[in-house]
Structures are given as structure tokens and as C-alpha cells.
C-alpha positions as a Markdown table, in Angstrom:
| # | Residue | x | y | z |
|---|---|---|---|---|
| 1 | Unk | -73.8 | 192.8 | 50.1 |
| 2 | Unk | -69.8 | 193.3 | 50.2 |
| 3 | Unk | -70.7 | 195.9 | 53.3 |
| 4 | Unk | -71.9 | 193.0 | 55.2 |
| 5 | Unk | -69.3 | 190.2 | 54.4 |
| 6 | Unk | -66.7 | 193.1 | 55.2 |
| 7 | Unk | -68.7 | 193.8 | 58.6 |
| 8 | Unk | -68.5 | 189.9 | 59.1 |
| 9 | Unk | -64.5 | 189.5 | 58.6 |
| 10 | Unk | -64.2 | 192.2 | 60.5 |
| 11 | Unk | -66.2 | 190.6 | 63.5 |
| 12 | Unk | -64.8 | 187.3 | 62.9 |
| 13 | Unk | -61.2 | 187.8 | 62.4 |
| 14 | Unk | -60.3 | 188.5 | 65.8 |
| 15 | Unk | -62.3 | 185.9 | 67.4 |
| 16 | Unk | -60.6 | 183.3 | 64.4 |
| 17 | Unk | -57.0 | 184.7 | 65.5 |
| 18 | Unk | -58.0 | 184.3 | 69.4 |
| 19 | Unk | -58.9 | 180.6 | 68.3 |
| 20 | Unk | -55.9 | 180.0 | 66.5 |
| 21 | Unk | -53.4 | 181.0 | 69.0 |
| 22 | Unk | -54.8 | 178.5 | 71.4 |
| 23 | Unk | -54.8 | 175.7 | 68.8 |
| 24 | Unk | -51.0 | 177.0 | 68.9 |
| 25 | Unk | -50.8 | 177.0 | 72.0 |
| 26 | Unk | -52.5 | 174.0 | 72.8 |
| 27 | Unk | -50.1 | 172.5 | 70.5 |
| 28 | Unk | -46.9 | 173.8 | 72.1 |
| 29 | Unk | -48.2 | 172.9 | 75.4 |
| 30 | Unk | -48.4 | 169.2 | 74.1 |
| 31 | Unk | -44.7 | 169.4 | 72.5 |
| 32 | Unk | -43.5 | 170.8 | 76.1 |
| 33 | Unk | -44.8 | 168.0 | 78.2 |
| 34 | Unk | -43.4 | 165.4 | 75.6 |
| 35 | Unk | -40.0 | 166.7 | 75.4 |
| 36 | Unk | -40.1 | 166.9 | 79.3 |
| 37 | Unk | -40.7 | 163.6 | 79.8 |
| 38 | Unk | -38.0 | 162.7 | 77.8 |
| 39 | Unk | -35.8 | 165.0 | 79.2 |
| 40 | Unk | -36.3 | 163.3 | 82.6 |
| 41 | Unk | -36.2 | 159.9 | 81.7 |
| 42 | Unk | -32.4 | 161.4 | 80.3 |
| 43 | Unk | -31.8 | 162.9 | 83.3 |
| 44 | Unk | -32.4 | 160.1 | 85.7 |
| 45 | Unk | -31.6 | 156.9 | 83.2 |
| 46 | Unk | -29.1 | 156.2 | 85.7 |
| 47 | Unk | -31.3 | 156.2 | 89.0 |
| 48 | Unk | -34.3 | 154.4 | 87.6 |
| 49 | Unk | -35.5 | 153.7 | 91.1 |
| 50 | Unk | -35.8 | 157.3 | 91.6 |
| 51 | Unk | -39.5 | 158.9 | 91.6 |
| 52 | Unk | -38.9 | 161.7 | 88.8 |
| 53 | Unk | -38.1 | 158.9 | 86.7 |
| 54 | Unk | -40.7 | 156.4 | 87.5 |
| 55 | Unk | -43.3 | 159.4 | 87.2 |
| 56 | Unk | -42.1 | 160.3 | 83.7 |
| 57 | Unk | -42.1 | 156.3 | 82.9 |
| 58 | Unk | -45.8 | 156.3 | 83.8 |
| 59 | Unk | -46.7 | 159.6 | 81.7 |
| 60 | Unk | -45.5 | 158.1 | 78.4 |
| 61 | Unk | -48.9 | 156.7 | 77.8 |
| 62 | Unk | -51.0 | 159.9 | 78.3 |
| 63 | Unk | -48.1 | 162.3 | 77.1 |
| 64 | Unk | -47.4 | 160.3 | 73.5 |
| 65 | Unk | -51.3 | 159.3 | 72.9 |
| 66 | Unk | -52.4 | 159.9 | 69.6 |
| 67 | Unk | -52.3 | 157.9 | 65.9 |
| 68 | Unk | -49.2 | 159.1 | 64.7 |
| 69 | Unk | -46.7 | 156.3 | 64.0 |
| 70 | Unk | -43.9 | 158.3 | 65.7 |
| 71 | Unk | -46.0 | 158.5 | 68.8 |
| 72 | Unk | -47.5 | 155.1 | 68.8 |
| 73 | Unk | -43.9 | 153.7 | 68.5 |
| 74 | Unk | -43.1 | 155.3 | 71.5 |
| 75 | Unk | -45.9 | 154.0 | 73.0 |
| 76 | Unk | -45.0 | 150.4 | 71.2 |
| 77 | Unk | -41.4 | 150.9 | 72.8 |
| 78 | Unk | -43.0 | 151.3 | 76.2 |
| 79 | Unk | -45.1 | 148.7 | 76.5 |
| 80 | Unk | -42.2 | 146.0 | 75.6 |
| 81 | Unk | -40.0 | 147.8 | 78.2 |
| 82 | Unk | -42.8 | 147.6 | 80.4 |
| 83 | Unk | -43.5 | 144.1 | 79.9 |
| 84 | Unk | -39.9 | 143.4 | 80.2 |
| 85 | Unk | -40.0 | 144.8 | 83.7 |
| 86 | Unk | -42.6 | 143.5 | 85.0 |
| 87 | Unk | -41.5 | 139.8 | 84.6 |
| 88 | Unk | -40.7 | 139.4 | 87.9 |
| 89 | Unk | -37.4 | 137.1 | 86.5 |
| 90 | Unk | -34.1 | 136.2 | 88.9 |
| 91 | Unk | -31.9 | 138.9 | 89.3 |
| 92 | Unk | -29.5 | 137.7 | 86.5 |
| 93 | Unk | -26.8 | 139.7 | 84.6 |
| 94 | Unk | -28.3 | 138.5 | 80.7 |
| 95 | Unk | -32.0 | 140.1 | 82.1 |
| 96 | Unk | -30.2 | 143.1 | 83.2 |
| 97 | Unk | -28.5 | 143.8 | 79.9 |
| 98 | Unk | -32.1 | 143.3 | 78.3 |
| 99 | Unk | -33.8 | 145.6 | 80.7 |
| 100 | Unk | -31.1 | 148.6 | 79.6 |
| 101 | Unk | -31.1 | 147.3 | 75.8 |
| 102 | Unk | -35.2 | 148.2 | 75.9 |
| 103 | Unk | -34.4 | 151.6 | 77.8 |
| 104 | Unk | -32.3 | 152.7 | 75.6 |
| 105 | Unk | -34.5 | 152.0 | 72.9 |
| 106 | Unk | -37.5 | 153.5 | 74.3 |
| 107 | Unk | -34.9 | 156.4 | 74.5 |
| 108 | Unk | -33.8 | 156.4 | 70.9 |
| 109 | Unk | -37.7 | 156.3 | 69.8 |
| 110 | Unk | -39.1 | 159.7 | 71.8 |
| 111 | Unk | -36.0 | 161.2 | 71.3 |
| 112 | Unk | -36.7 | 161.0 | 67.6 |
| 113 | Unk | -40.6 | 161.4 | 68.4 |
| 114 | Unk | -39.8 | 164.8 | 70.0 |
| 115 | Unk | -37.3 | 166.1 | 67.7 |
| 116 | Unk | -33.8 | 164.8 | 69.0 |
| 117 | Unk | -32.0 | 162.9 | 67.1 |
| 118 | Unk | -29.7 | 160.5 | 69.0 |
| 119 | Unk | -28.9 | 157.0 | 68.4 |
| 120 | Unk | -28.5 | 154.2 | 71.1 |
| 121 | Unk | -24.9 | 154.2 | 71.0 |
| 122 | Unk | -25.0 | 158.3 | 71.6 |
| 123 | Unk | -27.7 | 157.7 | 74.8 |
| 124 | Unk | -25.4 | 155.0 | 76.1 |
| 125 | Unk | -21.9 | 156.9 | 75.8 |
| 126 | Unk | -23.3 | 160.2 | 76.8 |
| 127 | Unk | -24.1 | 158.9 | 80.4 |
| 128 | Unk | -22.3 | 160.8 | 83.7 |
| 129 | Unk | -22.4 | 160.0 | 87.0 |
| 130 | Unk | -19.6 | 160.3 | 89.9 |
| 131 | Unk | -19.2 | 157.9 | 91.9 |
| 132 | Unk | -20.4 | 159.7 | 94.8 |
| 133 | Unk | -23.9 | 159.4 | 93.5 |
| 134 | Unk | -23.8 | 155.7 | 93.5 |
| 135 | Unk | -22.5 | 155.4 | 97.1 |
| 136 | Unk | -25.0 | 157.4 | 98.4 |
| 137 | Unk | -28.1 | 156.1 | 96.7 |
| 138 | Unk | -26.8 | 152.6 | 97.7 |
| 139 | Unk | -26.0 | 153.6 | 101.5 |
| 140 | Unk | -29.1 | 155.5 | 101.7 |
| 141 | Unk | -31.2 | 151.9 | 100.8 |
| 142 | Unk | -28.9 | 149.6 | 103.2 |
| 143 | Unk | -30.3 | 152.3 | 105.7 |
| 144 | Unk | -33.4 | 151.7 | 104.9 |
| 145 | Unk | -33.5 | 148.4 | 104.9 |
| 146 | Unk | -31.5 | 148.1 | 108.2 |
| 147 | Unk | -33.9 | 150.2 | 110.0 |
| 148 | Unk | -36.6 | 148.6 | 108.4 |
| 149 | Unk | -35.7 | 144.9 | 109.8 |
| 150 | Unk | -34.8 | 146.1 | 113.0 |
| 151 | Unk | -38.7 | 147.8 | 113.3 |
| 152 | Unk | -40.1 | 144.9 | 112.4 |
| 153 | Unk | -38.1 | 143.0 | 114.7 |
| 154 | Unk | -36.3 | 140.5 | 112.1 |
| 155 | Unk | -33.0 | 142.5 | 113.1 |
| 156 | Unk | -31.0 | 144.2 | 116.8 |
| 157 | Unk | -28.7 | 146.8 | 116.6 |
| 158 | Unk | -25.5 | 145.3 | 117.3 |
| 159 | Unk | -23.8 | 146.9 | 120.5 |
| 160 | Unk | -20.5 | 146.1 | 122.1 |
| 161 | Unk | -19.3 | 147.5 | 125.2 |
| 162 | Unk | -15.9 | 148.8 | 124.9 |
| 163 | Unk | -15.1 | 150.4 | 128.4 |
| 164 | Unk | -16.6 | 150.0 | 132.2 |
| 165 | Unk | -16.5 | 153.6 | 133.5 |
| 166 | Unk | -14.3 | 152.8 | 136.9 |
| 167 | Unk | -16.3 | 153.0 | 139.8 |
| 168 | Unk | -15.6 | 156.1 | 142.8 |
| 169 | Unk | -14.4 | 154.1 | 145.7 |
| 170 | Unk | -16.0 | 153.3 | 148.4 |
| 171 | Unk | -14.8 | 155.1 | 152.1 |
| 172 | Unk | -13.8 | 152.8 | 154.6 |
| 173 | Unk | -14.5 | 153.6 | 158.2 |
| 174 | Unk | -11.5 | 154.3 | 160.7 |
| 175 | Unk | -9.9 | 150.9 | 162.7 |
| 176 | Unk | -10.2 | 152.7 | 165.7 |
| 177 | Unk | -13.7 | 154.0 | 165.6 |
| 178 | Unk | -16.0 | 152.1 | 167.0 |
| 179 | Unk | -19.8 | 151.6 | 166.4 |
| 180 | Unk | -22.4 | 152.0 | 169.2 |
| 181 | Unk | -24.7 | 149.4 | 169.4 |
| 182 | Unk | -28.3 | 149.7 | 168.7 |
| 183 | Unk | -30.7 | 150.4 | 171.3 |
| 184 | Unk | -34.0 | 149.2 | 171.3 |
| 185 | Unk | -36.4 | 151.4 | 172.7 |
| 186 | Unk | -39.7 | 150.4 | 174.4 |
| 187 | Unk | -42.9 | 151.9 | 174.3 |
């Protein structure tokens, strides 16, 4: 009897490890994608128009599923930022400050979800971006709008002339010369 369990481990063991690494794997994978989406959201706090950070935004639910309280806080995080957005409220200052103050959370929470342990005040001071960036992301949307309302006809190109080119000048006949009249000719 010990010759056949020892035949069976020795079947089983490599199909058991092959298994194992891709439980491992599986698990790394997982890790990965979560710290990525954090990473972006990071990356692109500042441009939170832009579509890596919406994308990363709308894989929190899929990426942090799962019962663990540190995920479903993310997930808990999300939501009220998410509900926050989606208010549809004036363009106030007060909502503003609300809308970062439930980033930043959400921030704090998957970073200590996935492992990094920052708090709010760290997320909010560690934050550069030259002005440059801002300049261009907000001339690159007046362009877009501009051209927008003047294809749909609610705005004209302004033009202004700012020269006449002079025109050649016209030649003048001779005083002296005179012109033969027309002859009619008959048929």
C-alpha cells in the first residue's frame, strides 16, 4: 500500500504545484490591476477630465470587488464620490471643495487597500503640476468649444480686414490718338 500512495504523490505533486502557481498568479494578477488603478487615479488627480482617469474611476468597482472590508471600503468611498459627482449642483466653490475632500478620500482608502500608506494631507501636498499643463488643457477646450459653436452655427469667425492690396493702374489712351468709328457692315 505505501508503493501506491508514493506513486500517487508522485503523480499529483506536479499537477498540485502547476495549480498553485496559478492561484499565485491569479492572485498577483489581481494585486497588479488594483495598485494600477490607483496609481492612475495618482497620476491624473489633477486632470480628472482626462480619459485615463475616468477609465480608472470606472474600474474601481470590478477591480476592488470582493468581501473584504478594505476592499468594500474602497468600493464604499466610491460610491459617495460618485454620488457626489453626479448631482448635477451649480458650479459653486463650497461643491468644489467637497468634490476634492471625497477624492482624496477615495485616495487615502485604496491606497491603504493596496498597500500604500499615505494620508490625505500627504495625497494633497504631494501634487505637481506646471503651469504649462493647465494652459494647455484649458486652451485646448476653448478650442473646442469655439469650433464647436461655430459648426453648429451659434458662432462666426471674427475677420477684420486690415489692408486693401492697391490696385495696378489702369493705362490711359494717348490725347492725340484717335479712335475710328465703328462700321457697320451689311450682309
Amino acid at each position: 500500500m505505501p508503493d501506491i500512495s508514493m506513486l500517487i504523490a508522485v503523480l499529483l505533486a506536479p499537477l498540485l504545484a502547476v495549480q498553485a502557481s496559478a492561484v499565485v498568479d491569479r492572485i498577483r494578477a489581481r494585486r497588479d490591476r488594483r495598485i494600477d488603478v490607483f496609481r492612475t487615479l495618482i497620476r491624473t488627480r489633477l486632470q480628472r477630465l482626462s480619459a485615463p482617469h475616468v477609465d480608472a474611476l470606472n474600474l474601481i468597482d470590478i477591480e476592488f470587488a470582493g468581501v473584504w472590508p478594505k476592499l468594500r471600503s474602497v468600493r464604499d468611498s466610491w460610491h459617495s464620490y460618485f454620488d457626489w459627482l453626479n448631482q448635477r449642483p451649480p458650479a459653486t466653490e463650497a461643491w468644489e471643495i467637497e468634490r476634492g475632500t471625497r477624492f482624496v478620500e477615495l485616495l487615502s482608502v485604496m491606497g491603504h487597500a493596496v498597500g500604500y500608506k499615505l494620508d490625505r494631507a500627504t495625497i494633497e501636498r504631494i501634487t505637481y503640476s506646471p503651469e504649462y499643463h493647465g494652459s494647455v488643457e484649458r486652451e485646448g477646450n476653448e478650442i473646442r468649444v469655439g469650433l464647436a459653436n461655430v459648426l453648429a452655427g451659434r458662432a462666426a469667425i471674427p475677420m477684420a480686414l486690415v489692408s486693401v492690396p492697391a490696385l495696378p493702374p489702369i493705362p490711359t489712351p494717348p490725347q492725340d490718338a484717335t479712335v475710328p468709328p465703328l462700321q457697320s457692315s451689311s450682309l
